[in-house]
C-alpha positions in Angstrom: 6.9 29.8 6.4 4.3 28.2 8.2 1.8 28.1 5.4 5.0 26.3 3.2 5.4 24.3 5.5 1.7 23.2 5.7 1.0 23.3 1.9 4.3 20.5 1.6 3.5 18.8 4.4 -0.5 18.5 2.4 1.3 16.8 -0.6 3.5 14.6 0.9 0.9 13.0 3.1 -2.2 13.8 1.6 -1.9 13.7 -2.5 1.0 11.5 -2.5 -0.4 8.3 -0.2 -3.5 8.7 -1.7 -3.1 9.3 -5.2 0.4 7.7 -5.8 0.3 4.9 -3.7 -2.2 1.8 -3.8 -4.0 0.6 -0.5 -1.9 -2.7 0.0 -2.8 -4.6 2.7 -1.0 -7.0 5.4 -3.4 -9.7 4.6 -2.0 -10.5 1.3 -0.3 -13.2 2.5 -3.4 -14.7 2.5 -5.2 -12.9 -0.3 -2.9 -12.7 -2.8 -5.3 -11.0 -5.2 -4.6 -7.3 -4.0 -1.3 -8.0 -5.8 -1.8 -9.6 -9.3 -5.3 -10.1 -11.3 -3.7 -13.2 -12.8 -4.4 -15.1 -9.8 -7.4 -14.6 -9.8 -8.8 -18.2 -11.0 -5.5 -20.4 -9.0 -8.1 -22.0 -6.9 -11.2 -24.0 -7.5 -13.3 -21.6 -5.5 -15.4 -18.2 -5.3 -14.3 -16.3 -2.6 -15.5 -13.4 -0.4 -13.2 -11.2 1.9 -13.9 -8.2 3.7 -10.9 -6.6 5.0 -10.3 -3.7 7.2 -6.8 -1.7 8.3 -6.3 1.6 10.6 -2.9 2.4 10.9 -0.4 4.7 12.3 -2.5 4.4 16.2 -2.1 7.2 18.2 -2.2 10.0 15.7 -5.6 11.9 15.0 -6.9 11.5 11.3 -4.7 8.7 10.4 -5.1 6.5 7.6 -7.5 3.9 7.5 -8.6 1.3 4.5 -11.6 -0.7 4.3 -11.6 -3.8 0.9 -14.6 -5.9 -0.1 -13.6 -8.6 -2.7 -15.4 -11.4 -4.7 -13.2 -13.4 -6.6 -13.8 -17.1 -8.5 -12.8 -19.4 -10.6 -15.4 -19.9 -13.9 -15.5 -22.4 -16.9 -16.9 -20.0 -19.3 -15.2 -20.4 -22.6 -13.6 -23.7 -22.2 -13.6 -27.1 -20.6 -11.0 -28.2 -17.8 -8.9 -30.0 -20.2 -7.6 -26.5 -21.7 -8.0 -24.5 -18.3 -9.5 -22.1 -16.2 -10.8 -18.3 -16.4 -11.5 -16.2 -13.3 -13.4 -13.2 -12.6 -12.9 -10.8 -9.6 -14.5 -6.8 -8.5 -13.1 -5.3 -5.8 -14.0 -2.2 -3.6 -11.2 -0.2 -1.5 -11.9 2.9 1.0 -9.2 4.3 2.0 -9.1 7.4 3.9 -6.1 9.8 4.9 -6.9 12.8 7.0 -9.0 15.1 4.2 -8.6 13.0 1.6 -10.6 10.0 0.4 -10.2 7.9 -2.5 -12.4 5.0 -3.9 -11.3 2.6 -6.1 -13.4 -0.1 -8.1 -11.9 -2.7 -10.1 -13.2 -5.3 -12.2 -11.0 -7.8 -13.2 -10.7 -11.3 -15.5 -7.4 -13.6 -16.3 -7.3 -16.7 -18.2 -5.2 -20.1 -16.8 -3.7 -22.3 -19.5 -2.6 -25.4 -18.7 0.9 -26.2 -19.6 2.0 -29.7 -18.0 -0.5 -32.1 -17.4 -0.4 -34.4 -13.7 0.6 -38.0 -15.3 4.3 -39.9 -14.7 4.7 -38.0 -11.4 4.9 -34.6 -12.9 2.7 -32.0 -11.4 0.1 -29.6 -13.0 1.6 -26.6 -14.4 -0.5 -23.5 -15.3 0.6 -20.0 -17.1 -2.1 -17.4 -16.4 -2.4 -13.9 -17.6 -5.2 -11.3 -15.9 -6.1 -8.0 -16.8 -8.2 -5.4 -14.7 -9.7 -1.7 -15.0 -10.0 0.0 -12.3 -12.2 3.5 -11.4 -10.8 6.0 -8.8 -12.7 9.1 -7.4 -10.5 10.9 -5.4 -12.1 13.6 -3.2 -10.6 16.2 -0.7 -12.5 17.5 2.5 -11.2 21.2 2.3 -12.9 21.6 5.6 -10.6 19.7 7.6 -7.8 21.5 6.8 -6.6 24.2 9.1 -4.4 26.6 7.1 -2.2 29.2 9.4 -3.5 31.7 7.2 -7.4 32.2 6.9 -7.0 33.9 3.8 -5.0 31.9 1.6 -5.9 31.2 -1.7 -5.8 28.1 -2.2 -7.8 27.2 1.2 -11.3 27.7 0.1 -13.1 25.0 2.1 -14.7 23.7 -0.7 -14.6 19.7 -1.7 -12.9 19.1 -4.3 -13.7 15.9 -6.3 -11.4 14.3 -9.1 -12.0 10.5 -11.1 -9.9 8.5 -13.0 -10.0 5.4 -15.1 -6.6 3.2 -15.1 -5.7 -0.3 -15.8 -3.7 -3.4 -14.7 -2.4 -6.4 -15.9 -0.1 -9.7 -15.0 0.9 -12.6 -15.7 1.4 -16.3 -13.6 3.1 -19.5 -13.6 2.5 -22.0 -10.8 1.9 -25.4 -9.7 1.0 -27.2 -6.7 4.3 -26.1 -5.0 5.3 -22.8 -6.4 3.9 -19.7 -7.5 5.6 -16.9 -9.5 4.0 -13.6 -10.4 4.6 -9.8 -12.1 2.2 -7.5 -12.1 1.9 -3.6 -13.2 -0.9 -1.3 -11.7 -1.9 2.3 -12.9 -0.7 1.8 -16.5 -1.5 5.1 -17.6 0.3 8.1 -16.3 -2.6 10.1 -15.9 -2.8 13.7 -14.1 -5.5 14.1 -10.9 -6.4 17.7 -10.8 -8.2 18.1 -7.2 -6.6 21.1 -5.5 -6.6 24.5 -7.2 -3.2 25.1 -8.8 -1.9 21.7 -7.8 -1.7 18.7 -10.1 -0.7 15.1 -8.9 0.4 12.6 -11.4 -0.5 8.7 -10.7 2.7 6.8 -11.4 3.1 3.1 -12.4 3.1 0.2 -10.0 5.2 -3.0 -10.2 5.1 -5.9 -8.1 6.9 -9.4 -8.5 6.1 -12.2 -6.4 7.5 -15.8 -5.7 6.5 -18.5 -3.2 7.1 -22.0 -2.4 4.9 -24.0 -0.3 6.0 -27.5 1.5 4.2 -30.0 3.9 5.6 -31.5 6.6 4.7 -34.3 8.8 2.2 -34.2 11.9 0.1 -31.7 10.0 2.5 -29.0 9.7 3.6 -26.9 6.5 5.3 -23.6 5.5 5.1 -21.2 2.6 7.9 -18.8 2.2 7.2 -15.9 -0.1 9.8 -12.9 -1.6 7.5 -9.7 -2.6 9.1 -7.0 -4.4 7.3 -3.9 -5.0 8.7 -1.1 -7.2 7.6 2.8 -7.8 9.2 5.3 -9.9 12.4 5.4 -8.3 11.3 3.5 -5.0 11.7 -0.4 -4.3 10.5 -2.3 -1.5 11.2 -5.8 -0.2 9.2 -8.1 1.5 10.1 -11.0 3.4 7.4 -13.6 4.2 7.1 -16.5 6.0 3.6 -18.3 6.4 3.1 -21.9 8.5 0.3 -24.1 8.8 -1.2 -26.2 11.7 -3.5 -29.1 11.3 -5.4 -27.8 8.2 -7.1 -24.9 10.5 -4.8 -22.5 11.6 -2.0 -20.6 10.8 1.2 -18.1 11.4 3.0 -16.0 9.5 5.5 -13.0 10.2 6.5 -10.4 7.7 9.4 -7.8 6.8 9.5 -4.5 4.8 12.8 -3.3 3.7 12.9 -0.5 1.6 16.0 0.2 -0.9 15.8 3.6 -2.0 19.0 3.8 -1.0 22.4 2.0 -0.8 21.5 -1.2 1.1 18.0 0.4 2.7 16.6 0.3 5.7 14.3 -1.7 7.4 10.3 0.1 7.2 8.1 -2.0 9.0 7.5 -5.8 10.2 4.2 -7.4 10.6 2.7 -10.4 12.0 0.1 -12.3 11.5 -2.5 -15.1 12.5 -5.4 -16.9 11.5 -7.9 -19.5 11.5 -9.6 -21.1 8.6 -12.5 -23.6 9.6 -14.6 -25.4 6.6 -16.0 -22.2 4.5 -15.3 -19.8 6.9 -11.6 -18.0 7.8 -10.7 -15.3 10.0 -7.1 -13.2 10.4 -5.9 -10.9 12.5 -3.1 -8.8 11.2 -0.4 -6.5 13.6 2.2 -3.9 11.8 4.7 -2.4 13.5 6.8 0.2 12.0 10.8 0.4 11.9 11.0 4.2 10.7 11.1 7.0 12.5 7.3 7.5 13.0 7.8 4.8 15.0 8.0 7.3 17.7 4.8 8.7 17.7 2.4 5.9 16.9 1.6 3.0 18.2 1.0 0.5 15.4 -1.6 -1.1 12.9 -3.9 -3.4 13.2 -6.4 -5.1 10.3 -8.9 -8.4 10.1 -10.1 -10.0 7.4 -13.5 -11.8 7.4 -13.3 -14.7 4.5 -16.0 -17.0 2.9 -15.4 -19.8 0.6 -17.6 -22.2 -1.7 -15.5 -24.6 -3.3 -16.3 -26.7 -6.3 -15.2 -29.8 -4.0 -15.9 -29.7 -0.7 -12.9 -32.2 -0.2 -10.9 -28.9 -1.8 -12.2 -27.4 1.0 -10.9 -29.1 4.1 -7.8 -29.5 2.2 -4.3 -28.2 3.0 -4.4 -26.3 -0.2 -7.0 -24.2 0.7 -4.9 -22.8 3.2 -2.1 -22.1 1.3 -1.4 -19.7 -2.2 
């Protein structure tokens, strides 16, 4: 019973958060890039992040995710009259107890411009991104501690499993609003890395709206709706982002999930930052709303940011604050 109980207890944690789920972090509220390769580009910029997350404080082994991202906007095939193209890699660590998996992605999207700023209408853009991605998934057999020595399919060996998927998505935004839909791990692939078990990757979907306004006195606010669907999982987010004098901001965060009837409420998060000339800085806190909310603390990431921008007017601008 005991060794059913551990072997279940293996998938459901181990396999299925690391190779079902993608590492999503907090922070995307201010890096929207984790989401959608099509915005990759939005901004007249090259970007740098490093981002790191521990969660679930308090328990031993618990999951932790580490991102390195360089993203940019490029003129490479065309001029600014017909648009934009962007170009991003990123790097995710993200560890769960025995398990590890590494993902590289390179990715590319193209902006086209659709309205042009003249007669007080605003620039309007459609872009489209597309990314592959790597994965090695490996699993530390020595750090599990089976109730029977003897069992089979224990044999304290590391097991090691990659993968080759894809992404893609699409855009359409302006200076005020920004709409999104992406689809991660387009091909449903099989990751054998545990004798006699198999683990299918399954097909990510995310949608994502925002609207950003500014106020007077150096004040602004960008609400954002970000819904995230799996299989037969969906998940709501709830955003709110505000701005203060072009170097600091707020922003507060709610995860509902709907997997049944109207849901329940799985985790709220806040966050807060600072973002002087080239260089930004946020700290994000998570607190959950499900039940493991009784044994664990919380979560906590930062994110490290560097900025060139083609203007350095760009730079010091409210935009480069928000989405």
């Amino acid at each position: 019973m005991k060794k059913i109980l551990f072997i279940t207890l293996f998938l459901q944690i181990g396999l299925l958060l690391n190779a079902q789920d993608l590492p999503i972090f907090s922070q995307y509220l201010h890096n929207v890039y984790y989401l959608n390769p099509a915005f990759i580009g939005n901004k007249p910029c090259k970007e740098f992040y490093i981002t790191d997350r521990h969660q679930w404080l308090g328990f031993d082994n618990a999951p932790n995710m580490q991102g390195i991202g360089l993203y940019g906007r490029f003129n490479i095939f065309n001029g600014k009259k017909a648009g934009y193209n962007g170009l991003g890699a990123t790097l995710y660590n993200d560890n769960n107890g025995p398990n590890n998996t590494k993902k590289l992605q390179l990715a590319a999207s193209h902006h086209i411009k659709l309205v042009g700023k003249r007669r007080g209408k605003r620039n309007l853009f459609l872009a489209f991104g597309f990314a592959a991605s790597g994965y090695q998934y490996n699993l530390d057999a020595s750090k599990l501690i089976p109730d029977d020595i003897n069992d089979p399919l224990i044999t304290g060996v590391s097991e090691t499993a990659g993968m080759l998927n894809f992404d893609a998505g699409f855009s359409l935004y302006n200076e005020s609003f920004t709409f999104g839909f992406s689809a991660s791990q387009l091909i449903n692939k099989h990751i054998d890395i545990f004798q006699d078990v198999d683990e299918n990757t399954v097909r990510h979907f995310f949608y994502f709206l925002s609207y950003k306004k500014m106020l007077k006195w150096g004040f602004g606010y960008e609400p954002s709706i970000v819904f995230k669907h799996k299989g037969t999982e969906k998940q709501l987010d709830l955003n709110i982002k505000l701005f203060f004098n072009k170097y600091f901001y707020a922003g507060l965060s709610y995860r509902h999930n709907l997997d049944e009837g109207i849901g329940y409420g799985n985790a709220t998060s806040a966050i807060l930052g600072v973002q002087v000339s080239q260089f930004g800085f946020a700290y994000a806190f998570d607190y959950s709303l499900s039940d493991i909310k009784n044994f664990n603390v919380a979560s906590h990431e930062i994110m490290l940011s560097y900025r060139v921008c083609n203007s350095k007017k760009y730079c010091k601008s409210y935009d480069a604050l928000f989405q």
